[in-house]
N, C-alpha and C positions, 0 to 999 in steps of 0.2 A: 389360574388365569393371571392373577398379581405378580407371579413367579416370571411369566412372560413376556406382560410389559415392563418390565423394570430391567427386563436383560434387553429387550428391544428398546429401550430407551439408552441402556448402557451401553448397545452396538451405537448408537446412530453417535452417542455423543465421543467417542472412541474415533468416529470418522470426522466430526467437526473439527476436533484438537488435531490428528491430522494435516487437514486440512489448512487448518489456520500455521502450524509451524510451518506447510510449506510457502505460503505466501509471507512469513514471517522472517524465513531466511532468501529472500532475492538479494536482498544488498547485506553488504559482508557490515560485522558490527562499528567499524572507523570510519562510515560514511558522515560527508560534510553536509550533505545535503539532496534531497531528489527531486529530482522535473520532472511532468508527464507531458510530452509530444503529441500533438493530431496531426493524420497525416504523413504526406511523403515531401511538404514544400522546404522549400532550402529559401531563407535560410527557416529553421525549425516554429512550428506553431506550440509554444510553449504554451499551459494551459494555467492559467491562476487558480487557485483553490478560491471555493466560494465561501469557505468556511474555516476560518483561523482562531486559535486560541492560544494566549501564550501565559506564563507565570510572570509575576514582576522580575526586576535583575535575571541576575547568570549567565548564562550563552546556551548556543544551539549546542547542541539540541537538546541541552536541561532544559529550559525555559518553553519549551515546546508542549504545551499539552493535547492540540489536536491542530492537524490541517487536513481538509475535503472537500474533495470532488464529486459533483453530481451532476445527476442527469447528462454522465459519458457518452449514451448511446446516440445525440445529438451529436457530439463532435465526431471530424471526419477518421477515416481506418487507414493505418492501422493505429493505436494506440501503443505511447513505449513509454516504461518506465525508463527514466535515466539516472544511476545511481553514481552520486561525486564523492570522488577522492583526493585528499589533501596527496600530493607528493607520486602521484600513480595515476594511471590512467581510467578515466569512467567505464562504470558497465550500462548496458544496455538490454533491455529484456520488454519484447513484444508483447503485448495484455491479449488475451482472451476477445474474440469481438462482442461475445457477449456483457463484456465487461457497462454495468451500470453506475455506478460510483465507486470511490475507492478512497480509503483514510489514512492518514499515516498520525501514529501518535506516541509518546515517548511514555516508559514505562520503566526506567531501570536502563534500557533499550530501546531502539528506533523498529518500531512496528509498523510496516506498509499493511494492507488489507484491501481487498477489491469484490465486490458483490455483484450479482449477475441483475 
């Protein structure tokens, strides 16, 4: 029985990692910085993170240690990530509606993440 949860724990956690690289790779590693949009109004309902945290000194996005968003499911649909680029043009990428908050925080790397 120990033999089966521990492989059944080793599937699920196999699908979380997953999971998390692909919300991990939306924006390409030389982004300047990302917005999240509500809605279809022009000009754009950009949404502020409720939740910021920075290092002293450095620049973006070292000095970055967390920015988030909550309680998404209030703001209007659709939801879009917008990913900036210095010298090239921005991506764009529609959220999930189930989408309930979402964090971006620097690690090495710029990590987006969004939870239902």
């Amino acid at each position: 029985m120990l033999y089966r949860t521990k492989l059944f724990v080793a599937v699920i956690g196999v699908c979380f990692i997953g999971q998390t690289a692909e919300a991990a790779s939306l924006c390409k590693p030389d982004v300047t910085g990302i917005d999240l949009i509500e809605g279809r109004s022009n000009p754009p309902a950009f949404l502020v993170p409720d939740d910021e945290k920075y290092k002293e000194g450095g620049s973006f996005p070292e000095k970055l240690i967390r920015q988030g968003w909550r309680n998404l499911r209030a703001a209007h649909r659709p939801l879009t990530l917008l990913c900036r680029y210095k010298g090239r043009p921005n991506e764009a990428f529609k959220l999930p509606d189930v989408t309930g908050s979402c964090e971006l925080t620097y690690n090495g790397g710029l990590v987006f993440q969004c939870k239902q």
